[in-house]
MOPAC internal coordinates of N, CA, C and O (Angstrom, degrees):
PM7 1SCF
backbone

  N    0.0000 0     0.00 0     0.00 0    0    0    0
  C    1.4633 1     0.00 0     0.00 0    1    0    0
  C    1.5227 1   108.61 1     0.00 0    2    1    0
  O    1.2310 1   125.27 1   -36.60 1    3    2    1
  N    1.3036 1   107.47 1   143.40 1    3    2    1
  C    1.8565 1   107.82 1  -176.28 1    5    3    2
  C    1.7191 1    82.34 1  -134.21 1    6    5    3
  O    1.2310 1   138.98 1   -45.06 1    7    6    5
  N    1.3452 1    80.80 1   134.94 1    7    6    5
  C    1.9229 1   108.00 1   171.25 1    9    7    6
  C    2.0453 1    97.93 1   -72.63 1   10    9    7
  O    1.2310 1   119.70 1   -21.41 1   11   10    9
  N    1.1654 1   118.17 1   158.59 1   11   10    9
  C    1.5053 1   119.07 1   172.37 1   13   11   10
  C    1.4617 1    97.48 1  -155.04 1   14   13   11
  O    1.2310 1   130.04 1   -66.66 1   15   14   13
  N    1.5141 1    98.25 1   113.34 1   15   14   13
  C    1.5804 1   110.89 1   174.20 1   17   15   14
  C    1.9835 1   105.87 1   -50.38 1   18   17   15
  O    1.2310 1   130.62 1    -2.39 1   19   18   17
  N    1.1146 1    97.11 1   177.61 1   19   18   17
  C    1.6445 1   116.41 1   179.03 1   21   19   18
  C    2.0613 1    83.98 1   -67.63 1   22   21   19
  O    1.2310 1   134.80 1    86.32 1   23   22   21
  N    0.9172 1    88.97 1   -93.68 1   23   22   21
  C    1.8588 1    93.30 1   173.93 1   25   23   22
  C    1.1896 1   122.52 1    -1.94 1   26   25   23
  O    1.2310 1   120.04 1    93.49 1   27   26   25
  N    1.3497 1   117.53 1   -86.51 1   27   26   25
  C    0.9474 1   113.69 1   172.51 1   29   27   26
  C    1.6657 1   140.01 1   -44.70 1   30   29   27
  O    1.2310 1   125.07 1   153.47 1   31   30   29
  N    1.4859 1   107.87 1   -26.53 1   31   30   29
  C    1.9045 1   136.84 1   179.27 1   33   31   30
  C    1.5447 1   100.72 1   -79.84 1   34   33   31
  O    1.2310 1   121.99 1   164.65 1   35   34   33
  N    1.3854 1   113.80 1   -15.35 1   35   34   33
  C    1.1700 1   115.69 1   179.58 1   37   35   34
  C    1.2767 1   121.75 1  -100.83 1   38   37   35
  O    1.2310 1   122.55 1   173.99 1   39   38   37
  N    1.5383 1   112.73 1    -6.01 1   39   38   37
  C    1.5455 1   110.10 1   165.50 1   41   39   38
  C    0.8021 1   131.10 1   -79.59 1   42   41   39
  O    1.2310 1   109.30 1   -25.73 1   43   42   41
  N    1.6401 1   137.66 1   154.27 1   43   42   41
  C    1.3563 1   144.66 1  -117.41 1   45   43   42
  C    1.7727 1    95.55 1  -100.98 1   46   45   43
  O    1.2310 1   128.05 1   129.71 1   47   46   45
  N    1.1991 1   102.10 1   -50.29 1   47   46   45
  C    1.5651 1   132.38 1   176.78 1   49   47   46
  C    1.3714 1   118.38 1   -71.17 1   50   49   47
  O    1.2310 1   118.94 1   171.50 1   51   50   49
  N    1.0583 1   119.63 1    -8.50 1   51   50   49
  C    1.7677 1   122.98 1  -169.28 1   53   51   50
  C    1.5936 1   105.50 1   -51.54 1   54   53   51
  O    1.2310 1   117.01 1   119.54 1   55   54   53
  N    1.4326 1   123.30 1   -60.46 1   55   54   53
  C    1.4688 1   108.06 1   178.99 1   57   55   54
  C    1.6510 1   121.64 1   -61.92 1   58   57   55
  O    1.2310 1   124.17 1   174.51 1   59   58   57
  N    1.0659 1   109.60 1    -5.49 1   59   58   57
  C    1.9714 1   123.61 1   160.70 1   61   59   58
  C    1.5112 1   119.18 1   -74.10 1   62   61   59
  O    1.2310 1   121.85 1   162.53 1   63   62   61
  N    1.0267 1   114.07 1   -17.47 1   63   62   61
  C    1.7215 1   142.46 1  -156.27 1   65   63   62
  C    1.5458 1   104.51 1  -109.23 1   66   65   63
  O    1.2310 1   119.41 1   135.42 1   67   66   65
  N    1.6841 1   118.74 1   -44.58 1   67   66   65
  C    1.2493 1   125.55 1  -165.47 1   69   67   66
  C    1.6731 1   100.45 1  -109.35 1   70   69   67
  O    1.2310 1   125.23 1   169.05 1   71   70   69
  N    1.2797 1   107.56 1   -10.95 1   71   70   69
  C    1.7511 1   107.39 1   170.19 1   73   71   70
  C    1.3531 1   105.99 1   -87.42 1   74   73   71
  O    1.2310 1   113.94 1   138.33 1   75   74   73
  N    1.4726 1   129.07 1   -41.67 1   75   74   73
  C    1.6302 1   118.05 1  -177.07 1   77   75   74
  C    1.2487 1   107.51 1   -84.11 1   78   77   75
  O    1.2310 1   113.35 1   175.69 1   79   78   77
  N    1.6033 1   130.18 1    -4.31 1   79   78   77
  C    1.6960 1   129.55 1   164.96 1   81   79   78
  C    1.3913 1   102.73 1   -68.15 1   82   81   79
  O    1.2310 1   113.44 1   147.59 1   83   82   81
  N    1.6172 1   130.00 1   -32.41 1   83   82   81
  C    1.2499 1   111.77 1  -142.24 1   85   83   82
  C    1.4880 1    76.39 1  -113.28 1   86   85   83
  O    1.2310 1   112.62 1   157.80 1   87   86   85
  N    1.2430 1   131.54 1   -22.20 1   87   86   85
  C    1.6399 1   119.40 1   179.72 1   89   87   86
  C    1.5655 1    96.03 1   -66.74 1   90   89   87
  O    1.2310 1   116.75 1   121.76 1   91   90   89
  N    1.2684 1   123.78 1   -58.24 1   91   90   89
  C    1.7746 1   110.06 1  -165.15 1   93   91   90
  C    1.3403 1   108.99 1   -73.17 1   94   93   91
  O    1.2310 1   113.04 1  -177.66 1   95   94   93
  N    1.3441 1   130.75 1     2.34 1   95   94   93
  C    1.1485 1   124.75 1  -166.20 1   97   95   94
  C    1.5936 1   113.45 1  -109.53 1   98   97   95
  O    1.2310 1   128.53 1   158.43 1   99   98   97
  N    1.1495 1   101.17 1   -21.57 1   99   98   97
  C    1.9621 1   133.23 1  -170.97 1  101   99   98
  C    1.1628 1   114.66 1    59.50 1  102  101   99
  O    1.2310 1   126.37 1  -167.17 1  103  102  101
  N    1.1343 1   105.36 1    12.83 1  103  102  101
  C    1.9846 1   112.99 1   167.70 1  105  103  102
  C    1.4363 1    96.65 1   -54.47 1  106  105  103
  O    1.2310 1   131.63 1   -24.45 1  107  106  105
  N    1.5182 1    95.16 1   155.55 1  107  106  105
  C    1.6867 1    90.89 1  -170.27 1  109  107  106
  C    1.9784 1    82.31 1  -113.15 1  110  109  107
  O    1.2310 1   129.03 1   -11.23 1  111  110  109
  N    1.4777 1   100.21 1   168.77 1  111  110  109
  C    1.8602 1    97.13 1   178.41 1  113  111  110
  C    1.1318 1   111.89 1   -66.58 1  114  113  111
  O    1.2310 1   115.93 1   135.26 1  115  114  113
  N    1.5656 1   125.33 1   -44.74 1  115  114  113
  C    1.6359 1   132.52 1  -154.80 1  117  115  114
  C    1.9952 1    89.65 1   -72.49 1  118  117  115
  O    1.2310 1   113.92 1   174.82 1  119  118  117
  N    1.3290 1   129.12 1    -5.18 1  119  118  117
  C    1.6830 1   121.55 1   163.90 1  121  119  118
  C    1.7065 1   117.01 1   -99.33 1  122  121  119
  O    1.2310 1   120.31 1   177.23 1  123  122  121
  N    1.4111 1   117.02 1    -2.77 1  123  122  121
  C    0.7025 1   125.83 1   149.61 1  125  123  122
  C    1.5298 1   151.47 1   -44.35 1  126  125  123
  O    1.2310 1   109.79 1   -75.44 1  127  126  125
  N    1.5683 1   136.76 1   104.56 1  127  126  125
  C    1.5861 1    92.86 1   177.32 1  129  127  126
  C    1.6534 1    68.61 1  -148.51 1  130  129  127
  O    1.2310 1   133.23 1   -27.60 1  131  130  129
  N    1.4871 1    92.03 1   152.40 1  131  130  129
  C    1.7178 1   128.18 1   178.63 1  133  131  130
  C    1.3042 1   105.97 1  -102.48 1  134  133  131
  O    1.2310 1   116.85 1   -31.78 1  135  134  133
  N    1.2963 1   123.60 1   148.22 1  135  134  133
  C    1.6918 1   126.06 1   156.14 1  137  135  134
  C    1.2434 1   111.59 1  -144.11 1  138  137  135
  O    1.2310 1   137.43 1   -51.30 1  139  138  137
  N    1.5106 1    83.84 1   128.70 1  139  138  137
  C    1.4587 1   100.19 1  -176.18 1  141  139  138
  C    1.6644 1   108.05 1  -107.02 1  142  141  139
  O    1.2310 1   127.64 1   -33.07 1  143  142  141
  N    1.2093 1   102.89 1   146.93 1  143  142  141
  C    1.9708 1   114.49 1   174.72 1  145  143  142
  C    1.7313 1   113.10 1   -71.42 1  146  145  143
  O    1.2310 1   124.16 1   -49.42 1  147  146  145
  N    1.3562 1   109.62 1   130.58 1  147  146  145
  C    1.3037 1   101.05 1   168.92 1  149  147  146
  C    1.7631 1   142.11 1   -45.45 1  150  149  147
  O    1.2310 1   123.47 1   161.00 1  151  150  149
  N    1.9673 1   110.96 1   -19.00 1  151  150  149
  C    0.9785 1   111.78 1   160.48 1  153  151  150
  C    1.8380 1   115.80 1   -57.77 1  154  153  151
  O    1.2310 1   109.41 1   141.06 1  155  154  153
  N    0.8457 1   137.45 1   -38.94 1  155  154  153
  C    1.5648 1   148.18 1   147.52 1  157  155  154
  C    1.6906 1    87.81 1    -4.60 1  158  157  155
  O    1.2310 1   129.74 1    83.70 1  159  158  157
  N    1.0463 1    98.82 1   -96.30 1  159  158  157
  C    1.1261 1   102.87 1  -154.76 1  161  159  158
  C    1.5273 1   125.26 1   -52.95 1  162  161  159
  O    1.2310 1   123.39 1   162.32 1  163  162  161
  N    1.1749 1   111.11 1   -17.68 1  163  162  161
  C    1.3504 1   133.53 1  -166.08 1  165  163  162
  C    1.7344 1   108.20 1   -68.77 1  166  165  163
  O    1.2310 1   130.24 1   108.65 1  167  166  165
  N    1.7254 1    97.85 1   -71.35 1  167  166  165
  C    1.1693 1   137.82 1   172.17 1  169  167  166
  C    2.3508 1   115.39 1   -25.89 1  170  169  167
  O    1.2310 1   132.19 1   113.81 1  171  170  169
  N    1.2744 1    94.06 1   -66.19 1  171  170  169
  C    1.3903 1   100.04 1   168.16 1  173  171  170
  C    1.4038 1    98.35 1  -150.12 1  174  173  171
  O    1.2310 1   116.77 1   -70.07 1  175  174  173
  N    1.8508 1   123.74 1   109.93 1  175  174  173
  C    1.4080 1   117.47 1   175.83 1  177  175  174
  C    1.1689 1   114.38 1   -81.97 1  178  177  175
  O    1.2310 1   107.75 1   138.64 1  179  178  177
  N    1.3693 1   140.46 1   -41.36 1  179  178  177
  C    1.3295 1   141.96 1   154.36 1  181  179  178
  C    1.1765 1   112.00 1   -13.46 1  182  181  179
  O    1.2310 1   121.57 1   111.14 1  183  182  181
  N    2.1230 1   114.59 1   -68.86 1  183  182  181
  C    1.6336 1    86.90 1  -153.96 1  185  183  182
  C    1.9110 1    95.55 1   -95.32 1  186  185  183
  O    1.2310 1   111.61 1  -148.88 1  187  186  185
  N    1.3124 1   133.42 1    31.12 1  187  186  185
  C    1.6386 1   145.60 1   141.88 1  189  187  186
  C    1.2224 1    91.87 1   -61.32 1  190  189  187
  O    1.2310 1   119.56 1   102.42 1  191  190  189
  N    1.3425 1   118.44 1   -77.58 1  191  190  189
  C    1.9297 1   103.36 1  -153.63 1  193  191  190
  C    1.4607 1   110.91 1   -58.92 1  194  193  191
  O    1.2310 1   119.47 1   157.58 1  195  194  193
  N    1.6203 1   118.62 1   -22.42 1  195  194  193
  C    1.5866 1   108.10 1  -177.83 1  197  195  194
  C    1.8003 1   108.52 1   -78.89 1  198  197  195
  O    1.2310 1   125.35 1   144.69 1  199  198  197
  N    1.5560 1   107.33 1   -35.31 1  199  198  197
  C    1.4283 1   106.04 1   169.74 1  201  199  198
  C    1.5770 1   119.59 1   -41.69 1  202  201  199
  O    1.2310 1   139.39 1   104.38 1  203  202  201
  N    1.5176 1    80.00 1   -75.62 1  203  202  201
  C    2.0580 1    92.83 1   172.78 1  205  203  202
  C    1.7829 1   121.46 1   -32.79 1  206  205  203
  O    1.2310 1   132.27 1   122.55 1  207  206  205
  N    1.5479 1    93.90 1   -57.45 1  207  206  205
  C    1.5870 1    93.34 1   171.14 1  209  207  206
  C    1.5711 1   121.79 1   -30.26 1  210  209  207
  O    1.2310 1   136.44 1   114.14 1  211  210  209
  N    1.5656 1    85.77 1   -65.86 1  211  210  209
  C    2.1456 1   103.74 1  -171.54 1  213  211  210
  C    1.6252 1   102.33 1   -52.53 1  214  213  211
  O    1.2310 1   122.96 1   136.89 1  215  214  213
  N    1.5768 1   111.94 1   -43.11 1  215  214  213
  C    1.3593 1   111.08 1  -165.68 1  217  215  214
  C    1.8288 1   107.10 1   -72.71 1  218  217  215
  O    1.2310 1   125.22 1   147.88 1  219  218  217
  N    1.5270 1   107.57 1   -32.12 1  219  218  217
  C    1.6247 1   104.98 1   160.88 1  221  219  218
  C    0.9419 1   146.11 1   -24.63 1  222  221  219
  O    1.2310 1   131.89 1   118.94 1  223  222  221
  N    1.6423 1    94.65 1   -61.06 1  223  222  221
  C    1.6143 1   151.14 1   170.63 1  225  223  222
  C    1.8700 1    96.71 1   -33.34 1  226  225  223
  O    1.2310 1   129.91 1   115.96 1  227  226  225
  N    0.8733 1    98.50 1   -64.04 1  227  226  225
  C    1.3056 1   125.13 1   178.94 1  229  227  226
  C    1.3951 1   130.58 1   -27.80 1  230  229  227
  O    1.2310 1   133.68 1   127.03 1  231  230  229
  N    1.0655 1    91.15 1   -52.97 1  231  230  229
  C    1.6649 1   119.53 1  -173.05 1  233  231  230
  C    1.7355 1   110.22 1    95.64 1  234  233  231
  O    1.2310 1   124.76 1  -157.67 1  235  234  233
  N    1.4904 1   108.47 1    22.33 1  235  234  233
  C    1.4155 1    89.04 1   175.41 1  237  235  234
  C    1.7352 1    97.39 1  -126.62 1  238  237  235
  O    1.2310 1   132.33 1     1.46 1  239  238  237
  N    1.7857 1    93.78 1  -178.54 1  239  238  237
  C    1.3987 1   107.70 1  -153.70 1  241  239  238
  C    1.0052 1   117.79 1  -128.42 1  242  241  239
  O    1.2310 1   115.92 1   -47.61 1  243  242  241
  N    1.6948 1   125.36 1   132.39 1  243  242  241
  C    1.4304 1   127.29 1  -133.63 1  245  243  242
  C    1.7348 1    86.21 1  -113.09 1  246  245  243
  O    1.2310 1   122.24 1   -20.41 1  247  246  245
  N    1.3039 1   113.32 1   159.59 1  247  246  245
  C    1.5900 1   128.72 1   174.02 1  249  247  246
  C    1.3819 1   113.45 1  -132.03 1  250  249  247
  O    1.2310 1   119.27 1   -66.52 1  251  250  249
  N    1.0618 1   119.00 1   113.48 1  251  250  249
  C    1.9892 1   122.52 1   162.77 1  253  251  250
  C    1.4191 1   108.07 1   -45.43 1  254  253  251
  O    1.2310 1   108.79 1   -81.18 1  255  254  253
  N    1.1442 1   138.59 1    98.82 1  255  254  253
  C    1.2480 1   122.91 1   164.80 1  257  255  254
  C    1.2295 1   116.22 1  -121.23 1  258  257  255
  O    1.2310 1   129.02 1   -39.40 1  259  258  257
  N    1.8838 1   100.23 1   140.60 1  259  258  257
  C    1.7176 1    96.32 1  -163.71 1  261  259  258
  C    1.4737 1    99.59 1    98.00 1  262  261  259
  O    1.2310 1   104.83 1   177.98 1  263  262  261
  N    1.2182 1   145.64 1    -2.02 1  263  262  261
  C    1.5085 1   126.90 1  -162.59 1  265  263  262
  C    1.5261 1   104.30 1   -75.73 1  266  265  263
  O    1.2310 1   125.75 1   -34.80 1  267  266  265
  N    1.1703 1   106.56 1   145.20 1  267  266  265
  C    1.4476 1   117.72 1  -168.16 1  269  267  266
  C    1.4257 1   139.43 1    70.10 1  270  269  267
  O    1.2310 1   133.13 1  -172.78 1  271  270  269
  N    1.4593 1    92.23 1     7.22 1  271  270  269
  C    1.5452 1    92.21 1  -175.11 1  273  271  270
  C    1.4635 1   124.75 1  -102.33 1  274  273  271
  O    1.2310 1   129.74 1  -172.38 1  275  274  273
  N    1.7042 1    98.82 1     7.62 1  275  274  273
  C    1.8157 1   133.21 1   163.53 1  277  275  274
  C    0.7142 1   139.59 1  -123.81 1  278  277  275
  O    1.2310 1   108.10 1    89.13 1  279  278  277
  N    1.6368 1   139.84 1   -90.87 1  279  278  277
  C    1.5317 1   121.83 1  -178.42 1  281  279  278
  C    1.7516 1   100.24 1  -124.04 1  282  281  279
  O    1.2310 1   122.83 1  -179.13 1  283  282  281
  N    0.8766 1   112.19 1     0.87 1  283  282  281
  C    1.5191 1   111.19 1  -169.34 1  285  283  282
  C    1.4663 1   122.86 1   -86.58 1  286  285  283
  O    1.2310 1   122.30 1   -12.29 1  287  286  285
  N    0.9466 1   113.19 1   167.71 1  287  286  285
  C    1.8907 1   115.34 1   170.31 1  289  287  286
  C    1.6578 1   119.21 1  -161.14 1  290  289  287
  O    1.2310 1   129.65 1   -26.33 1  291  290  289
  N    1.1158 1    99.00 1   153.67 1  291  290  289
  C    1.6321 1   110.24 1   179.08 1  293  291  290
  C    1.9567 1   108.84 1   -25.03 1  294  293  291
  O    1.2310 1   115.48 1   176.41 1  295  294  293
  N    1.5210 1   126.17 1    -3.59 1  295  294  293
  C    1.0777 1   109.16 1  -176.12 1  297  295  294
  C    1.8058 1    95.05 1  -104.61 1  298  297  295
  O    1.2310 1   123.31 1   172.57 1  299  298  297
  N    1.2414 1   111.26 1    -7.43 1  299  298  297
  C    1.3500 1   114.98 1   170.70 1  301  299  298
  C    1.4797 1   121.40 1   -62.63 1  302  301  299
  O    1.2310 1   128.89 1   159.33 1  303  302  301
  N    1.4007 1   100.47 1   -20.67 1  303  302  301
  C    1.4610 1   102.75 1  -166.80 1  305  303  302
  C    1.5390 1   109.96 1   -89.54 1  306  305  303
  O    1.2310 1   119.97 1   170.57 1  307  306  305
  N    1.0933 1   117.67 1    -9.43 1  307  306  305
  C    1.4605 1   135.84 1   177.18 1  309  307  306
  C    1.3743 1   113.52 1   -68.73 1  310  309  307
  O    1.2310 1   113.58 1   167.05 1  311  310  309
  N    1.3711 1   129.75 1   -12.95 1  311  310  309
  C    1.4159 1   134.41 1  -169.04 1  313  311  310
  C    1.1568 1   114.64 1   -53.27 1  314  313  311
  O    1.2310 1   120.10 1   180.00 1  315  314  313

């Protein structure tokens, strides 16, 4: 599991970033899992759900971490 600041979840390129880590690295995606903070989601949800999508895409697997400990709630998760 790799923690991913707000910053970083917010770059445009991130699933470009996490495909040439896992090519030089030979990690396969499905051992993968990312967590992202609920400010993420908060911040711009649009371009989260297109990230998340690509990172889906992938075969890897995303984690809430931190949920609830800011502005969000179980209706957030519905996005």
């Amino acid at each position: 599991a790799v923690n991913l600041s707000t910053r970083q979840f917010s770059n445009s390129d991130l699933a470009d970033v996490v495909i040439y880590a896992l090519a030089h690295s030979g990690l396969s995606p499905e051992r993968l899992e990312l967590e992202i903070t609920e400010t993420s989601l908060i911040e711009s949800p649009e371009e989260c759900l297109r990230t998340l999508a690509q990172l889906k895409n992938l075969g890897i697997t995303i984690a809430l971490d931190d949920f609830g400990t800011g502005y969000s709630s179980f209706s957030q998760l519905t996005m």
